[in-house]
N, C-alpha and C positions, 0 to 999 in steps of 0.2 A: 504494500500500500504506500503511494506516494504523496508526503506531508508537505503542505504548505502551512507555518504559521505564521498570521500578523497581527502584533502588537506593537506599541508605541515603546512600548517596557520594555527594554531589556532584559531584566530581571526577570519578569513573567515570560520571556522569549528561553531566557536560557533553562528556566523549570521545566516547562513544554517539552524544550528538547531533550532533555535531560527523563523526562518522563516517556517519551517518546525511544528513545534508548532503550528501554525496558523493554519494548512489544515488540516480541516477533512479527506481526502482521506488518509493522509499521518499517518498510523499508530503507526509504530515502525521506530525506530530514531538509526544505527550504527556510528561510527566515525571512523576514520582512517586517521593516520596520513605519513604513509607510504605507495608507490606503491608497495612495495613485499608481507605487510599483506595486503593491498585490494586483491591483486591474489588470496591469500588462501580463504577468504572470498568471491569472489565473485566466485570461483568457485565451492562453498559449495552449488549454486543455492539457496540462502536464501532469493534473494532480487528481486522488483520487479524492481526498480528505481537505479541507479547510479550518483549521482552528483559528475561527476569527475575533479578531475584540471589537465589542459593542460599541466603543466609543471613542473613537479614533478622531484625530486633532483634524485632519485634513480632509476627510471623506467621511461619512457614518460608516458603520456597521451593518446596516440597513439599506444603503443607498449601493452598497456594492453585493450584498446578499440580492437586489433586482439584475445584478449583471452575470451572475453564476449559474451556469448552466444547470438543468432539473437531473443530470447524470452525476454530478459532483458533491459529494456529501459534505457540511457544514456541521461544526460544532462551535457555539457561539460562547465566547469567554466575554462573561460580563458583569458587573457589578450591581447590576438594574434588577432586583429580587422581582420587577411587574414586567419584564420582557419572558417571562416563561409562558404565559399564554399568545402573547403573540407571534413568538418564535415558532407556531405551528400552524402559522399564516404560512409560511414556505415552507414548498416541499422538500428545499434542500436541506433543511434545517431537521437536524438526524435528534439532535442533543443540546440543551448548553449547560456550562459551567459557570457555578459561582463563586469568585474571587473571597478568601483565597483558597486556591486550586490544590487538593490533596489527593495523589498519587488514584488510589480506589475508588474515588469516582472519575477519575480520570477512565479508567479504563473501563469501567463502565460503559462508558462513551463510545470507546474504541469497538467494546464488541456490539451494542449497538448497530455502529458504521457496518463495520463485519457483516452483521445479517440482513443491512438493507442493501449491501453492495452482494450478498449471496441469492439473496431473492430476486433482484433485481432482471428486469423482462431483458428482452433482445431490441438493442439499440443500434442503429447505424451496422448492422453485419456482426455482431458481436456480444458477448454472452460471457460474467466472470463466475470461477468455478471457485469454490472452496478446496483446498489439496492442503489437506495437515496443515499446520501454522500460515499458508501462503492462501491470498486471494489470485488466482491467473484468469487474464485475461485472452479469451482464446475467441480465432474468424470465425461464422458460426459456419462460411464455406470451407473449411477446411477439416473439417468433422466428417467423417464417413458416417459412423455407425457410433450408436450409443447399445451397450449393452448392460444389464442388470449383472450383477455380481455379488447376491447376498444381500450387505444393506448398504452395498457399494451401486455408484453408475460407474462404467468405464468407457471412459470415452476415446475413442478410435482415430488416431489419424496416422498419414502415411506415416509419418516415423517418430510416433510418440503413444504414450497413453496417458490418460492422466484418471487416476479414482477421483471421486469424492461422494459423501454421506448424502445421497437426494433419494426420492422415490421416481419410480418411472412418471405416474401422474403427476409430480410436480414438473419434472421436467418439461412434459409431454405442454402444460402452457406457458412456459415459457418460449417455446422454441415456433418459427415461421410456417407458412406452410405447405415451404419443404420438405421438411422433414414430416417422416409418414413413422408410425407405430405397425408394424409387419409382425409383431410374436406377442405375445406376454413378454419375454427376455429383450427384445431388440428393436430401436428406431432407428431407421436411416435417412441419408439424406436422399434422396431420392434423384438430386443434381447429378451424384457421384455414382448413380447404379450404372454398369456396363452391364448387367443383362438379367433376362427373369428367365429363368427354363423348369420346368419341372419341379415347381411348386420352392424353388431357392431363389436369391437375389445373388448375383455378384458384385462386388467391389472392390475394385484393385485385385486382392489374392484372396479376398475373405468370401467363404460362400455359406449366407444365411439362409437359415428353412423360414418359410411365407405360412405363418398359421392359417387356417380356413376361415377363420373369425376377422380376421383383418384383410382378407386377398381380395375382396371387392370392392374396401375404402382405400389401397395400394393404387389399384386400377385407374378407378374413378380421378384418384388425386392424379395421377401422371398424366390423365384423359384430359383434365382438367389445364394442367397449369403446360401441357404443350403447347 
C-alpha cells in the first residue's frame, strides 16, 4: 500500500511515518508538508492511502478531499471532534483520526483501508487482491482463470499465481462480464479461451471441465459479447 501523508507538523508527519513503519501493508512512505504539493501529488494517482490533516494553512482538508479520486482511500487526521459525521459525506473518506494520534487506532484505520481496498469492485481494467500481509494490484485482462482452492481463490495467469481468502460468489460481483463462472470450482475469462471441445475450455495449456449447470450461461455470454 502506497502512503501519502500531509501535515503542516512535522512532528505529527514524523509519528505517521514512524507509525507507518510498523504495517506491513503499508509499503512506501510520501511526506508533504503542504496542501498545494499534496494536489500535485495526489493527482499523479501514485497513492493508495491518504492520511490527511483537517486543517491545513494553505488549502483545507476538505477542499482537497473534493479533488481525490473515489479509488483512493482517505484517512482524515484532525482535531475537529464534529468532523466525524461529516467525514462520511465522502466516499473517500475510509476513517479519521483524532489528534493526539496513538499507535492502535492508528491501525485500526489501516485495516479498515485494507478491507475497503479488498472489497473494492473493478475499476478502469483492474481489480486489488488481498495475498498475506500485501494488497496486489492485478489487469483484470491478464487473468485467465480463477479457481476455488479450499477457502483459497487462485488466480491464474500466464506466469504467476497469486491465492487469496475470497469466496467464488464474492468474486463472481466483482468481476466484468467477461469473465463467465463454467464449474462450481472455476471462472474464466472468457477473452482468453482458445477453444471449447467436448464439454472442457482451453486456455493457454490449462484444460477446464464446463459443468452442465453453467454451459448454456458460457454460451449465451460469448453469443453475446461477440
Amino acid at each position: 500500500m502506497r502512503c501519502l501523508i500531509v501535515d503542516d507538523d512535522p512532528l505529527i508527519c514524523d509519528l505517521l511515518e514512524h507509525f507507518c513503519s510498523k504495517v506491513d501493508l503499508i509499503t512506501e512512505v510520501t511526506i508533504s508538508n503542504s496542501g498545494f504539493e499534496s494536489v500535485n501529488l495526489i493527482d499523479g494517482g501514485n497513492f493508495d492511502l491518504v492520511l490527511l490533516d483537517y486543517d491545513l494553512p494553505d488549502i483545507t482538508g476538505r477542499q482537497i478531499l473534493s479533488l481525490i479520486n473515489k479509488e483512493t482511500a482517505v484517512i482524515m487526521i484532525t482535531s475537529n471532534k464534529d468532523f466525524g459525521h461529516e467525514s462520511y459525506d465522502y466516499d473517500q473518506v475510509v476513517d479519521y483520526l483524532l489528534k493526539p494520534i496513538e499507535f492502535p487506532r492508528f491501525f485500526k484505520g489501516i485495516q479498515k483501508t485494507s478491507q475497503k481496498m479488498s472489497d473494492r469492485p473493478n475499476q478502469n481494467g483492474q481489480i486489488f487482491l488481498k495475498e498475506g500481509n500485501a494488497i496486489r494490484k492485478v489487469k483484470l485482462n491478464q487473468i485467465l482463470f480463477i479457481k476455488s482452492a479450499g477457502n483459497y481463490l487462485e488466480f491464474v495467469f500466464e506466469d504467476k499465481k497469486i491465492l487469496t481468502i475470497m469466496t467464488m460468489k464474492e468474486m463472481e460481483n466483482k468481476l466484468p462480464s467477461n469473465f463467465q463462472r463454467i464449474h462450481r470450482s472455476y471462472i474464466v475469462n472468457i477473452e482468453r479461451i482458445d477453444q471449447i471441445l467436448n464439454g472442457e475450455v482451453e486456455i493457454e495449456n490449462h484444460v477446464i471441465p464446463i459443468s452442465s449447470t453453467f454451459e448454456n450461461q458460457l454460451i449465451q455470454k460469448i453469443n453475446l459479447l461477440s
